[in-house]
TIVO-2410 file (N, C-alpha, C; in nm, 3 decimals):
# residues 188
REC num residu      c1      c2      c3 atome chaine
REC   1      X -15.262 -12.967   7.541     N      A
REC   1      X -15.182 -12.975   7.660    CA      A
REC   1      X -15.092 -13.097   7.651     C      A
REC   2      X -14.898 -13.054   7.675     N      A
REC   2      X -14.859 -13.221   7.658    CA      A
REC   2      X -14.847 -13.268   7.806     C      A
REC   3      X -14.874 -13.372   7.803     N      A
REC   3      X -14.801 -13.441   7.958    CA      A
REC   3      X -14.644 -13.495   7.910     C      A
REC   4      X -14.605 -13.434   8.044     N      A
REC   4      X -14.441 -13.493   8.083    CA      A
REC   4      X -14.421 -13.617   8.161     C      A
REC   5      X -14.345 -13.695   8.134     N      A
REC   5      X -14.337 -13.804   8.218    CA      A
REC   5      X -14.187 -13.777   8.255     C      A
REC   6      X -14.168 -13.778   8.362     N      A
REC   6      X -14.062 -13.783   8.423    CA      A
REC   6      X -13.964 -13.921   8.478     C      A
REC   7      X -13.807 -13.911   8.377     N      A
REC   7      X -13.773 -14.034   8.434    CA      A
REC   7      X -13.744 -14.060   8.626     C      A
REC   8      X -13.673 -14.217   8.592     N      A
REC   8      X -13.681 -14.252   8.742    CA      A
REC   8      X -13.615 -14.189   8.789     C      A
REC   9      X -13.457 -14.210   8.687     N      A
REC   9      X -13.344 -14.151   8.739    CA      A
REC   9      X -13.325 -13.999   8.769     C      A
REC  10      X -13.237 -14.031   8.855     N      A
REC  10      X -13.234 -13.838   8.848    CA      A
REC  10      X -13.180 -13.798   8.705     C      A
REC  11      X -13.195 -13.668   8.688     N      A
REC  11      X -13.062 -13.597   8.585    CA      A
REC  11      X -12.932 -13.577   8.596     C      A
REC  12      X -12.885 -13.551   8.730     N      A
REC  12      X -12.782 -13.590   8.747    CA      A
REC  12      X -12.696 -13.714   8.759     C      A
REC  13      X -12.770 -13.810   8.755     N      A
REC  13      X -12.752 -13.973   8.737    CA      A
REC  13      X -12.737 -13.987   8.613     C      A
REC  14      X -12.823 -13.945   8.518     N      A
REC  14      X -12.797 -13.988   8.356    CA      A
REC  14      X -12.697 -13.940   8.302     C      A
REC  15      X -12.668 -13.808   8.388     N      A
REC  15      X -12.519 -13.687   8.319    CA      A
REC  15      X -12.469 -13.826   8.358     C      A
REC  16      X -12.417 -13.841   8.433     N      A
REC  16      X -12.237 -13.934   8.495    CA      A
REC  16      X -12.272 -14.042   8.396     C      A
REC  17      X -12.358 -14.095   8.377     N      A
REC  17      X -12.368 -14.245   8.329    CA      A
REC  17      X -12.329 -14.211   8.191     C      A
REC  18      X -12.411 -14.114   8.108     N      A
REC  18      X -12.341 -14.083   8.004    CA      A
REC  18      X -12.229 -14.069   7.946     C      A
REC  19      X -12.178 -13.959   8.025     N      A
REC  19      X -11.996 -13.883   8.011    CA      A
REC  19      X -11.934 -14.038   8.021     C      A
REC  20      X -11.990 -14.124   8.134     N      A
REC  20      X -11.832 -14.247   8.179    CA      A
REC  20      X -11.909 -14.355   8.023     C      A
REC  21      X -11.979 -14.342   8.004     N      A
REC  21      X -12.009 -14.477   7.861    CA      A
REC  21      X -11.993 -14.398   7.787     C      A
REC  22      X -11.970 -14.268   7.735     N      A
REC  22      X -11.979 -14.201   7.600    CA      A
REC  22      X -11.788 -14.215   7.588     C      A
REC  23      X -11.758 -14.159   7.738     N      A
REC  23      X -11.617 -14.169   7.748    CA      A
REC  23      X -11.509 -14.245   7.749     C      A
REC  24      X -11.607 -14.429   7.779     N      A
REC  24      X -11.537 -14.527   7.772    CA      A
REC  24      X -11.508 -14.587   7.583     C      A
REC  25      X -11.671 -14.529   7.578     N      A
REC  25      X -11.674 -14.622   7.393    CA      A
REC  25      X -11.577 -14.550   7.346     C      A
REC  26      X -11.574 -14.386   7.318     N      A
REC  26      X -11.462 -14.318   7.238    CA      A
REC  26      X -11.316 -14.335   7.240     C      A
REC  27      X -11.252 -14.351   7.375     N      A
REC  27      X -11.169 -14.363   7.358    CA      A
REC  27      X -11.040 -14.419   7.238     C      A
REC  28      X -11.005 -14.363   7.196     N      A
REC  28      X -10.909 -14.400   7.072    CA      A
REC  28      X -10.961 -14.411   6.958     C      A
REC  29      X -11.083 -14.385   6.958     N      A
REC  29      X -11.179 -14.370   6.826    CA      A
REC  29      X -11.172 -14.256   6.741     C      A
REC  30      X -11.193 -14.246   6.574     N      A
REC  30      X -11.172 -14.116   6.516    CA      A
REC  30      X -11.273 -14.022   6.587     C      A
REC  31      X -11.273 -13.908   6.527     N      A
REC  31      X -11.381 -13.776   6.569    CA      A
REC  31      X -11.497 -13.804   6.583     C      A
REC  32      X -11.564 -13.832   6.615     N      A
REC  32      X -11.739 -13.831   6.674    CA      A
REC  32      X -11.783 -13.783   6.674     C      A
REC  33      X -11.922 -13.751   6.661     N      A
REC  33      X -12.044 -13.633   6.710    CA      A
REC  33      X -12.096 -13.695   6.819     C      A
REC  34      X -12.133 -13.590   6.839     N      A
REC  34      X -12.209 -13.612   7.006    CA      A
REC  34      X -12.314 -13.641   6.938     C      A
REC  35      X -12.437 -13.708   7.026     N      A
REC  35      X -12.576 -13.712   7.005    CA      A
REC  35      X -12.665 -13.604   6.964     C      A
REC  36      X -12.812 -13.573   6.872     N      A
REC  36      X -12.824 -13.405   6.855    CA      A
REC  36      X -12.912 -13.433   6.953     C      A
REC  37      X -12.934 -13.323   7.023     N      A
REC  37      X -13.016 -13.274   7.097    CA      A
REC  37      X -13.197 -13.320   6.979     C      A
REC  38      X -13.282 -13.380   7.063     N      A
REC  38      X -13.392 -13.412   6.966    CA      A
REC  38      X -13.558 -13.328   7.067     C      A
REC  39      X -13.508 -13.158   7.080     N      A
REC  39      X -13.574 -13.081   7.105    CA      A
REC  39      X -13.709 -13.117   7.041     C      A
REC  40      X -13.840 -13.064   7.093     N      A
REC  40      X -13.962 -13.021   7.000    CA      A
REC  40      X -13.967 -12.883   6.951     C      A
REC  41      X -13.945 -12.865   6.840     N      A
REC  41      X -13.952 -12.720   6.774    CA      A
REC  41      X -14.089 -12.673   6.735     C      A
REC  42      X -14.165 -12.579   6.750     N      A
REC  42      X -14.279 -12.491   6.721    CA      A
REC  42      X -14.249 -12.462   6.629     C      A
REC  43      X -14.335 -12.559   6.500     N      A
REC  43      X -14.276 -12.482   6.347    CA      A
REC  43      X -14.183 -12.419   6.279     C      A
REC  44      X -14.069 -12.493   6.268     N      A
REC  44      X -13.909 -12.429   6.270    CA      A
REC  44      X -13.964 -12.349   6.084     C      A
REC  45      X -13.902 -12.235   6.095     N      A
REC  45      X -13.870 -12.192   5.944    CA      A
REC  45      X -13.862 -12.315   5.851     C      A
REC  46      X -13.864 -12.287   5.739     N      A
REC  46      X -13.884 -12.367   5.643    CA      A
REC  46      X -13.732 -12.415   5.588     C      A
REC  47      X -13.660 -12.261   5.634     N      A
REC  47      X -13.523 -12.304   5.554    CA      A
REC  47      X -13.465 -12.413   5.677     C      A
REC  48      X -13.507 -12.378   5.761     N      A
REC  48      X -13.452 -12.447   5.920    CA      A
REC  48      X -13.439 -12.582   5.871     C      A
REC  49      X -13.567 -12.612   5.854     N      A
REC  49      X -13.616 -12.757   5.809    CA      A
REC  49      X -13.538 -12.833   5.692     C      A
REC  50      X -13.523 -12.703   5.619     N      A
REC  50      X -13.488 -12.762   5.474    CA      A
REC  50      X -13.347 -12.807   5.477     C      A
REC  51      X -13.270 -12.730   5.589     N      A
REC  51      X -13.146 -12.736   5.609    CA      A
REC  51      X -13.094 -12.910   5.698     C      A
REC  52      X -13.216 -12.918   5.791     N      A
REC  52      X -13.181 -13.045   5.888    CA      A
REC  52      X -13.230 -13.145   5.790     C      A
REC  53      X -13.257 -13.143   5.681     N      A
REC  53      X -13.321 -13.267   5.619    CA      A
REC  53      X -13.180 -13.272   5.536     C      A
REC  54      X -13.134 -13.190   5.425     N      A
REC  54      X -13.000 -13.215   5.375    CA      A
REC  54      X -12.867 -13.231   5.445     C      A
REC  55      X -12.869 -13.227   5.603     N      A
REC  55      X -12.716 -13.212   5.692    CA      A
REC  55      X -12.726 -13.369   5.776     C      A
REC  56      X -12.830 -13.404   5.731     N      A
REC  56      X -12.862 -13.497   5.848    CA      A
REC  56      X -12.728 -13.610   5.856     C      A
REC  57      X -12.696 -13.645   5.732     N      A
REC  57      X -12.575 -13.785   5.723    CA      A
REC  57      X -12.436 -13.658   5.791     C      A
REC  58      X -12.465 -13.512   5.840     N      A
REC  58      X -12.321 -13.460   5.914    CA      A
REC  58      X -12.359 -13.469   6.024     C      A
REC  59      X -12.464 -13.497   6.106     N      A
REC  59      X -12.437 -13.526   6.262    CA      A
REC  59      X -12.298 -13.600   6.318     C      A
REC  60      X -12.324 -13.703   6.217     N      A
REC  60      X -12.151 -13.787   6.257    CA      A
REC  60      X -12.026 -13.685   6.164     C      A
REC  61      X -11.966 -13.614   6.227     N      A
REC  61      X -11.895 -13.503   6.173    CA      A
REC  61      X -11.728 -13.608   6.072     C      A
REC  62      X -11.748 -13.726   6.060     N      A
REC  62      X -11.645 -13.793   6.041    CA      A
REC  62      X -11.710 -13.848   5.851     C      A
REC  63      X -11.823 -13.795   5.853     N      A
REC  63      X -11.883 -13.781   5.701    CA      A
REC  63      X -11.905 -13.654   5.631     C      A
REC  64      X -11.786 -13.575   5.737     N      A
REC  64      X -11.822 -13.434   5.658    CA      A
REC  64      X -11.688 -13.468   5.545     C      A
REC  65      X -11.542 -13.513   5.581     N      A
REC  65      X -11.445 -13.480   5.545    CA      A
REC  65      X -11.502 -13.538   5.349     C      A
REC  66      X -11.521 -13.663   5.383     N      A
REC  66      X -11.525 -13.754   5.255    CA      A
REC  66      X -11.637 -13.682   5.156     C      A
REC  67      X -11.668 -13.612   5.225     N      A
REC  67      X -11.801 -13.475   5.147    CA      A
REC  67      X -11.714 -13.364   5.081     C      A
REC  68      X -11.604 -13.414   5.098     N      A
REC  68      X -11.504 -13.256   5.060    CA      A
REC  68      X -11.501 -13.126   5.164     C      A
REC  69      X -11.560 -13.141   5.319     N      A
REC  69      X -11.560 -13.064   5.389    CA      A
REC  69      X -11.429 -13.070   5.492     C      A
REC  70      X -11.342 -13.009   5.536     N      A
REC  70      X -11.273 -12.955   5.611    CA      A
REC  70      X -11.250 -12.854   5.705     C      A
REC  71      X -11.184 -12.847   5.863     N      A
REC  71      X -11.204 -12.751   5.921    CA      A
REC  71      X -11.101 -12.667   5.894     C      A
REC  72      X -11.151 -12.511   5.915     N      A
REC  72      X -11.069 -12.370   5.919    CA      A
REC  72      X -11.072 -12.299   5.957     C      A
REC  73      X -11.008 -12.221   6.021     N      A
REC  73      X -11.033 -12.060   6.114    CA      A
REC  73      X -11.039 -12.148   6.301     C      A
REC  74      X -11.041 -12.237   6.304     N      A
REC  74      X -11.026 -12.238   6.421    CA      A
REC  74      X -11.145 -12.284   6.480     C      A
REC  75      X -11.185 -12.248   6.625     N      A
REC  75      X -11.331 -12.228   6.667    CA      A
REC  75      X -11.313 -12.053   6.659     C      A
REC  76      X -11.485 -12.011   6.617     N      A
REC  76      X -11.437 -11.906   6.651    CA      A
REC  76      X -11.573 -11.869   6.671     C      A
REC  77      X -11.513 -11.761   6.786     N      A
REC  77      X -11.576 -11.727   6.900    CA      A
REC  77      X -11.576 -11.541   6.879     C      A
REC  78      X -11.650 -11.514   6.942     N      A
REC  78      X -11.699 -11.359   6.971    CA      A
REC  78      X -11.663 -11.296   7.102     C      A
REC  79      X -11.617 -11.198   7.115     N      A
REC  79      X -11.597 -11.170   7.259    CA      A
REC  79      X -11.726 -11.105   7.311     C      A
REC  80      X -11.820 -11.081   7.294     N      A
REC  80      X -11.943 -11.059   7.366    CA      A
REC  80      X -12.076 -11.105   7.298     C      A
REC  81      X -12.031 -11.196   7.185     N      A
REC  81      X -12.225 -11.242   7.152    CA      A
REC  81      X -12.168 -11.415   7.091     C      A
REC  82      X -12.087 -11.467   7.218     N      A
REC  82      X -12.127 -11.598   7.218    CA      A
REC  82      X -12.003 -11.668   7.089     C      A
REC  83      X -12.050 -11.756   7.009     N      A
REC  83      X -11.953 -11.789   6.923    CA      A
REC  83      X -12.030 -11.876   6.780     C      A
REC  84      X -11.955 -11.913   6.661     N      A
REC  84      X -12.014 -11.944   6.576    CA      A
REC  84      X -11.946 -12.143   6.606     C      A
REC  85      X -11.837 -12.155   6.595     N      A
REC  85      X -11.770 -12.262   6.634    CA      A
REC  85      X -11.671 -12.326   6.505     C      A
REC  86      X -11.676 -12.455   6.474     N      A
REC  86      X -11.562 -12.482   6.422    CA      A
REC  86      X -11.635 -12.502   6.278     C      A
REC  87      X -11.584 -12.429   6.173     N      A
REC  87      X -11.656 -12.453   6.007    CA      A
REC  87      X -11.573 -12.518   5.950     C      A
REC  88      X -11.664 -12.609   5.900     N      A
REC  88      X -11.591 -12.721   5.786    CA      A
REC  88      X -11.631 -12.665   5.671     C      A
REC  89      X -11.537 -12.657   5.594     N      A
REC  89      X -11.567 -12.569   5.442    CA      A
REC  89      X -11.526 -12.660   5.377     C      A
REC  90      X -11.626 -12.671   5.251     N      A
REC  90      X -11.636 -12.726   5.122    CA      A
REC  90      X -11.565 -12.582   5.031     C      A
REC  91      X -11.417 -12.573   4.960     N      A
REC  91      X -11.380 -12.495   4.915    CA      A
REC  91      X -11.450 -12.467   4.766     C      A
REC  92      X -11.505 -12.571   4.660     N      A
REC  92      X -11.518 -12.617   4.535    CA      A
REC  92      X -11.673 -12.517   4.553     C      A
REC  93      X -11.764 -12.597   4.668     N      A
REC  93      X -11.895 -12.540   4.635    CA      A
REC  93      X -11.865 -12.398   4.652     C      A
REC  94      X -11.767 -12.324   4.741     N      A
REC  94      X -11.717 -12.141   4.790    CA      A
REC  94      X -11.708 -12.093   4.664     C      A
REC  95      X -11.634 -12.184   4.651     N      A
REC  95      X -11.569 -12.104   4.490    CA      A
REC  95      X -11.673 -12.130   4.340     C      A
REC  96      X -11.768 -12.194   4.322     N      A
REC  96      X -11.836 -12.209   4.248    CA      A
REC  96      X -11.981 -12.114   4.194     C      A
REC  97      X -11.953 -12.013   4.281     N      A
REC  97      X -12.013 -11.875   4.278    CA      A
REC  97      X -12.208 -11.896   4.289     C      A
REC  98      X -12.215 -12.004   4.342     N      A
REC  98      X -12.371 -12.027   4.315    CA      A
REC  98      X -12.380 -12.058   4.494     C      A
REC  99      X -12.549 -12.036   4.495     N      A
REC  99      X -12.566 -12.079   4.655    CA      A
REC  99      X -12.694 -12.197   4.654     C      A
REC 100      X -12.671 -12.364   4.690     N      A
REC 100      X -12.790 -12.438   4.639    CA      A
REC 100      X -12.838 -12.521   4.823     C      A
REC 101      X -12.937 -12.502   4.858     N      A
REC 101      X -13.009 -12.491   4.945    CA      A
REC 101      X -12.937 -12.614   4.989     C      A
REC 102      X -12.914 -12.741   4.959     N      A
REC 102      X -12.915 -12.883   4.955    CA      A
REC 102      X -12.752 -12.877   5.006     C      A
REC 103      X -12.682 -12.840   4.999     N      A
REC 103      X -12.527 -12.834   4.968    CA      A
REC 103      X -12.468 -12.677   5.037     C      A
REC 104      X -12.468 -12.674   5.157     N      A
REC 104      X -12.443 -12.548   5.230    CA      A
REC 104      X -12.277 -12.578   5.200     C      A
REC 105      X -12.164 -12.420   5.208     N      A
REC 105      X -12.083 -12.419   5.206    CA      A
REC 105      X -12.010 -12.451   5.327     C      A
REC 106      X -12.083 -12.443   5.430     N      A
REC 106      X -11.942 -12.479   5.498    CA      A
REC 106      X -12.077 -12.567   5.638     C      A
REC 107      X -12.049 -12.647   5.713     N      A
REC 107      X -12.084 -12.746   5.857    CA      A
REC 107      X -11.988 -12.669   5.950     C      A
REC 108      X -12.149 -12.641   6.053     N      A
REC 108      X -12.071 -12.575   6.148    CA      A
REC 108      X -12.081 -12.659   6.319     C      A
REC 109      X -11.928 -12.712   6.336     N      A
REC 109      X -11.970 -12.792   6.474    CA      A
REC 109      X -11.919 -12.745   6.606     C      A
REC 110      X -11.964 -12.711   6.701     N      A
REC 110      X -11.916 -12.721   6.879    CA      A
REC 110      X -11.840 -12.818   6.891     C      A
REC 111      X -11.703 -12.799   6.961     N      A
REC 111      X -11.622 -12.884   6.999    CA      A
REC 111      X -11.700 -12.908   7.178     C      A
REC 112      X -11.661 -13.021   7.135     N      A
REC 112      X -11.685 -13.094   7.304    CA      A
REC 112      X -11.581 -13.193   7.328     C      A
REC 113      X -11.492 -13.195   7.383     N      A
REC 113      X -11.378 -13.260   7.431    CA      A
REC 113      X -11.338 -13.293   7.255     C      A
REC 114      X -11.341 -13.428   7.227     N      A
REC 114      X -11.265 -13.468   7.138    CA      A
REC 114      X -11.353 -13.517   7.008     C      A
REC 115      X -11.489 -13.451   7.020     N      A
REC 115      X -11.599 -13.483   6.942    CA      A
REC 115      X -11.633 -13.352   6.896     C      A
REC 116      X -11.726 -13.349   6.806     N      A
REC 116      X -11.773 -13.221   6.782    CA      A
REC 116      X -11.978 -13.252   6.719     C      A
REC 117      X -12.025 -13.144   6.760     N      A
REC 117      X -12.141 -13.160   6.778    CA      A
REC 117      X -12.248 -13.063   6.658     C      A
REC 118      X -12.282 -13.105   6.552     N      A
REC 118      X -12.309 -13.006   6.463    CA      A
REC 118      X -12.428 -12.939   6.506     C      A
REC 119      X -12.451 -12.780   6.493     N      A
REC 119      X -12.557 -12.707   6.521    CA      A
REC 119      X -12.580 -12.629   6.427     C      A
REC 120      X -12.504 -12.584   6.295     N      A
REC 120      X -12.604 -12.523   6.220    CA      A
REC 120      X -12.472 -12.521   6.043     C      A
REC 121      X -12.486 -12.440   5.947     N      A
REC 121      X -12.430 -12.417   5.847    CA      A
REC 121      X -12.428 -12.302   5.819     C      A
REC 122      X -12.341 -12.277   5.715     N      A
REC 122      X -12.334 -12.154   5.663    CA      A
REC 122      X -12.321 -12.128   5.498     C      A
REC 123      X -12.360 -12.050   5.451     N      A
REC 123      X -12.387 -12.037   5.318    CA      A
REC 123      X -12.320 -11.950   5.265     C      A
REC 124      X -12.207 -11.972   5.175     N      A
REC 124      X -12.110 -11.832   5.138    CA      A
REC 124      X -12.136 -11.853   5.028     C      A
REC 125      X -12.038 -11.730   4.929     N      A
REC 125      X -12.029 -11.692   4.824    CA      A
REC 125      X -11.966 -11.625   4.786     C      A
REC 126      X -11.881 -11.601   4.705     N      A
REC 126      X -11.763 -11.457   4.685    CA      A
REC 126      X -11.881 -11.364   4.609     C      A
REC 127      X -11.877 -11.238   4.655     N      A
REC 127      X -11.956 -11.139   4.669    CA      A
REC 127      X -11.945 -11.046   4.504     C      A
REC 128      X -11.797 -11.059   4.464     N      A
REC 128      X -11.769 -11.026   4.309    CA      A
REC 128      X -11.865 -11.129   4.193     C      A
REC 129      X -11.847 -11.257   4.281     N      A
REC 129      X -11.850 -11.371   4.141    CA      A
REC 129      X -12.025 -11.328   4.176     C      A
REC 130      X -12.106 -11.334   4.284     N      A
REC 130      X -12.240 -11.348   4.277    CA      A
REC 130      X -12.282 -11.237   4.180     C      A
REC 131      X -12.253 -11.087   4.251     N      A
REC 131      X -12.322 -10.966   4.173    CA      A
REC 131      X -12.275 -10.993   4.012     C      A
REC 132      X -12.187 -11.062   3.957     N      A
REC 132      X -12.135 -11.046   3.847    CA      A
REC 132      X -12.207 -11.137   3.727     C      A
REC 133      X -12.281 -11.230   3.813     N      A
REC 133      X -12.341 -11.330   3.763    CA      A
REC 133      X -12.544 -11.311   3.773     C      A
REC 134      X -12.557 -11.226   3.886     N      A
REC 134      X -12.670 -11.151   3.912    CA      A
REC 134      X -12.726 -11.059   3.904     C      A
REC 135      X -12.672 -11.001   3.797     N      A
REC 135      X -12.730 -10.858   3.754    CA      A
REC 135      X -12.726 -10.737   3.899     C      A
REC 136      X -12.619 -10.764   3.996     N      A
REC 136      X -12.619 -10.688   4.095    CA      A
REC 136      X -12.696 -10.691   4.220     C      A
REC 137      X -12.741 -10.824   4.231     N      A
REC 137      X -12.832 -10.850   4.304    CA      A
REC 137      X -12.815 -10.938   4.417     C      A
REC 138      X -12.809 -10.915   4.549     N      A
REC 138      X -12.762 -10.968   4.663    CA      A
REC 138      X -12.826 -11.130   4.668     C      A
REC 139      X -12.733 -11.226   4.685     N      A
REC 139      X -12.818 -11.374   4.729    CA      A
REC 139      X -12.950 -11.358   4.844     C      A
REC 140      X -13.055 -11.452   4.794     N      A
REC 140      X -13.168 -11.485   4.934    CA      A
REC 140      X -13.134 -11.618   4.878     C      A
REC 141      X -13.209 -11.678   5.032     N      A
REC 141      X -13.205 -11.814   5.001    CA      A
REC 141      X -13.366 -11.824   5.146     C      A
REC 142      X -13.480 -11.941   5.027     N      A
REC 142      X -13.574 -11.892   5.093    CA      A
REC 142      X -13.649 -11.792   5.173     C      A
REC 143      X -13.652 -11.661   5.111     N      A
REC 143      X -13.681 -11.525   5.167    CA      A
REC 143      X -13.563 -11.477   5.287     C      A
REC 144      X -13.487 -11.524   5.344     N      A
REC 144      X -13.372 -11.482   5.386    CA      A
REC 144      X -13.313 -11.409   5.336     C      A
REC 145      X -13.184 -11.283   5.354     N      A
REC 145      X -13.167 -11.217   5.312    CA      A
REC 145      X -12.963 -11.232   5.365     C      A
REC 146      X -12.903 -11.272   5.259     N      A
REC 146      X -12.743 -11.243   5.268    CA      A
REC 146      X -12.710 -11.111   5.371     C      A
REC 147      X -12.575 -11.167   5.473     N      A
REC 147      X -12.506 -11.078   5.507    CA      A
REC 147      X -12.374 -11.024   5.414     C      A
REC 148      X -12.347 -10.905   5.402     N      A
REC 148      X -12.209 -10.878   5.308    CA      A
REC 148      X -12.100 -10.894   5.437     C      A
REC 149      X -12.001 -10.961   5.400     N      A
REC 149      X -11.835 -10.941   5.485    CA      A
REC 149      X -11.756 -10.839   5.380     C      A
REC 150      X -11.746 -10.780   5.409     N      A
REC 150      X -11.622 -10.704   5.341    CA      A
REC 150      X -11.493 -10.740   5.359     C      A
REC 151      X -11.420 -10.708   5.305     N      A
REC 151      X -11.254 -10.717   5.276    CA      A
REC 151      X -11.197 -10.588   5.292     C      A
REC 152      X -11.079 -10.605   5.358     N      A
REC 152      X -11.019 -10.702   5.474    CA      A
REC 152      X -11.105 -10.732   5.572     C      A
REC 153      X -11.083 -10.880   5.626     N      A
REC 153      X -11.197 -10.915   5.742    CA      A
REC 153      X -11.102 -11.053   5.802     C      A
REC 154      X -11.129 -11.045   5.929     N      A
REC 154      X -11.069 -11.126   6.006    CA      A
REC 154      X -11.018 -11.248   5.982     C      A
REC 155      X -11.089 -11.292   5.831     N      A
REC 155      X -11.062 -11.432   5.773    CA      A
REC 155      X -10.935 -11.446   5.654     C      A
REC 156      X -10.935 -11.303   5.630     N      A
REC 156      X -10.822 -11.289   5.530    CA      A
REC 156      X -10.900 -11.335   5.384     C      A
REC 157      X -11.040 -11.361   5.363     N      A
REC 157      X -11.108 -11.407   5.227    CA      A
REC 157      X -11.131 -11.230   5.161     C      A
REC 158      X -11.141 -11.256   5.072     N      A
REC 158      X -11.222 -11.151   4.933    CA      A
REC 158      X -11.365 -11.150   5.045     C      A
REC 159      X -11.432 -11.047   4.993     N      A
REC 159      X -11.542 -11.015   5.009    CA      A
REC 159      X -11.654 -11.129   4.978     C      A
REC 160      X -11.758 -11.166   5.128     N      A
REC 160      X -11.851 -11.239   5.092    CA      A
REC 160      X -11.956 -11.175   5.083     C      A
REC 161      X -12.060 -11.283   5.095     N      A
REC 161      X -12.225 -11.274   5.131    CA      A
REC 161      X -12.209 -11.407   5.197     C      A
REC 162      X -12.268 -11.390   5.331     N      A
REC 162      X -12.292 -11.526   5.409    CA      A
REC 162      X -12.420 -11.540   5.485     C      A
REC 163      X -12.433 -11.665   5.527     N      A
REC 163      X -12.605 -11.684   5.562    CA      A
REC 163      X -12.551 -11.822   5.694     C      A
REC 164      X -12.578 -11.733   5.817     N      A
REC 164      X -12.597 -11.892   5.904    CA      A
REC 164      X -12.728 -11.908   5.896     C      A
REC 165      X -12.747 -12.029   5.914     N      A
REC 165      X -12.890 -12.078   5.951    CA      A
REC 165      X -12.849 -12.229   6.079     C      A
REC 166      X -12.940 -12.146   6.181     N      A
REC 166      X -12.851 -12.219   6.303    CA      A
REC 166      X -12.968 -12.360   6.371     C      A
REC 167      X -12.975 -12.471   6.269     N      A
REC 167      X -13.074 -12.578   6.210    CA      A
REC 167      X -13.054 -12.696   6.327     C      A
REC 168      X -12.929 -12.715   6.410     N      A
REC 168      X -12.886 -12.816   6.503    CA      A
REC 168      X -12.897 -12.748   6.639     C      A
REC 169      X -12.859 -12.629   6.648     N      A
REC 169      X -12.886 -12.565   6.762    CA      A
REC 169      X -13.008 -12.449   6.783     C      A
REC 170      X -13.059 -12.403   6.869     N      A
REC 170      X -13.162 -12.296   6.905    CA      A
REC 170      X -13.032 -12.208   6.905     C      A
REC 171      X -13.104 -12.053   6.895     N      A
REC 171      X -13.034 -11.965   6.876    CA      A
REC 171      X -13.110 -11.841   6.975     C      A
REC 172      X -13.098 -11.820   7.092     N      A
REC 172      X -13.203 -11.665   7.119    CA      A
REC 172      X -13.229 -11.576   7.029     C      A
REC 173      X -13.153 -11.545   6.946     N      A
REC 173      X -13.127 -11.446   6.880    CA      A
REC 173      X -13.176 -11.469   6.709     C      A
REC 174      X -13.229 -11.585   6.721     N      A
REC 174      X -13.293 -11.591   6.574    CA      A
REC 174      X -13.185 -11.717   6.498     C      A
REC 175      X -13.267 -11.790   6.404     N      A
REC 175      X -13.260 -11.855   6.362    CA      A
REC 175      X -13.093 -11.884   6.212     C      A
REC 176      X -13.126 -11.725   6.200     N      A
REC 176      X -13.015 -11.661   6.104    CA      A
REC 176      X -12.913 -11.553   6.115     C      A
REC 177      X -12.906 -11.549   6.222     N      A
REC 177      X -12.781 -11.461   6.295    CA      A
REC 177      X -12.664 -11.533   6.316     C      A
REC 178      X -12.563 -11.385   6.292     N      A
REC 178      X -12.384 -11.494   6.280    CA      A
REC 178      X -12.365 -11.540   6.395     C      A
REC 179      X -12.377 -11.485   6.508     N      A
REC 179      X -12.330 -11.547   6.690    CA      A
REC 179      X -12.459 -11.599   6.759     C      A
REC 180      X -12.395 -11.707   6.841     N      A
REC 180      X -12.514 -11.808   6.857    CA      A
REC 180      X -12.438 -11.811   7.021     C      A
REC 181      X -12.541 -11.735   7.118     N      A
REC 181      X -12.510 -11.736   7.255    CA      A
REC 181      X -12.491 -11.893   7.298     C      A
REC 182      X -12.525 -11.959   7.257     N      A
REC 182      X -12.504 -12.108   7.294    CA      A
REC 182      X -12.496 -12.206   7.205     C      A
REC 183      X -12.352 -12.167   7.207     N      A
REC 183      X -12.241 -12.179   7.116    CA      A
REC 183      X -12.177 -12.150   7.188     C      A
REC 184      X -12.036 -12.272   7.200     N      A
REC 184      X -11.894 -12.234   7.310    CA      A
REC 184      X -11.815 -12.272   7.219     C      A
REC 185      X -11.647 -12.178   7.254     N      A
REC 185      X -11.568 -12.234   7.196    CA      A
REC 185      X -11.477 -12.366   7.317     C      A
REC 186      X -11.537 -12.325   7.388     N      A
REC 186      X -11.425 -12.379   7.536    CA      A
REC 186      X -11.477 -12.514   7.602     C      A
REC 187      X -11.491 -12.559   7.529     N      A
REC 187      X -11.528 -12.741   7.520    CA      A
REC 187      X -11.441 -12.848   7.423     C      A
REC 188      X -11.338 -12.774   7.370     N      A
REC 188      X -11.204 -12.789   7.326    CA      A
REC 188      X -11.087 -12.812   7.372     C      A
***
């Protein structure tokens, strides 16, 4: 059984105090991450785990760039299952036809005003170079199982195999699904 201790303040007292000191320090400052959420998880998956232990130096989203990561596609959002948000893609690891647990292809962050807040990654692969190199055989990564994108697809890429694993944020919908109900694009 855990006990809760409840602060003094209200919750609505800590919101304002936050937003006006989070809002005063940033000002004119490069890109930021917000704080992560430091939930208690019930035995997260293994890849879950494996994933927040290698992303950890991208919470501050201003150490993704110098990683070779960059944003693309926008935020992007779903019109009825929520949204994935803004992906920073590493083009070198995309194109390097391999998928290594440690080194996800692309950081995926929630915009919140002028910060962005990382909640999970994604794992691509061009779908020619994998089978061609795999005897025909779809990527896993820790018993997970690749989604195929086909071509033409909204991104204008060749045909993937992609893998969210949603490691910063909870997901209703599972841990490895592309749309993440909570996930906004409209905090931008």
């Amino acid at each position: 059984m855990k006990t809760r201790i409840k602060p003094c303040i209200p919750p609505s007292i800590i919101k304002i105090l936050r937003s006006t000191l989070l809002g005063s320090f940033v000002m004119g400052l490069p890109l930021l991450a917000l704080g992560q959420e430091n939930h208690q998880h019930p035995s997260p998956a293994k890849l879950v785990q494996i994933v927040r232990e290698a992303t950890q130096q991208f919470i501050i989203v201003n150490n993704a760039v110098p990683a070779g990561y960059g944003p693309a596609f926008g935020c992007v959002s779903g019109p009825d299952h929520g949204a994935m948000g803004i992906h920073y893609i590493n083009g070198s690891l995309v194109g390097d036809g391999e998928i290594d647990v440690q080194h996800p292809e692309a950081l995926i962050y929630e915009p919140v005003g002028n910060r962005r807040r990382l909640v999970g990654v994604e794992y691509i692969v061009i779908a020619a170079t994998w089978l061609a190199n795999h005897n025909g055989v779809p990527p896993m990564l820790e018993g997970q199982a690749f989604q195929f994108v086909d071509s033409p697809n909204r991104y204008g890429i060749p045909a993937i195999f992609e893998l969210h694993v949603w490691a910063w944020r909870d997901n209703p919908n599972g841990a490895f699904v592309d749309w993440n109900s909570k996930v906004s694009c409209e905090g931008q």
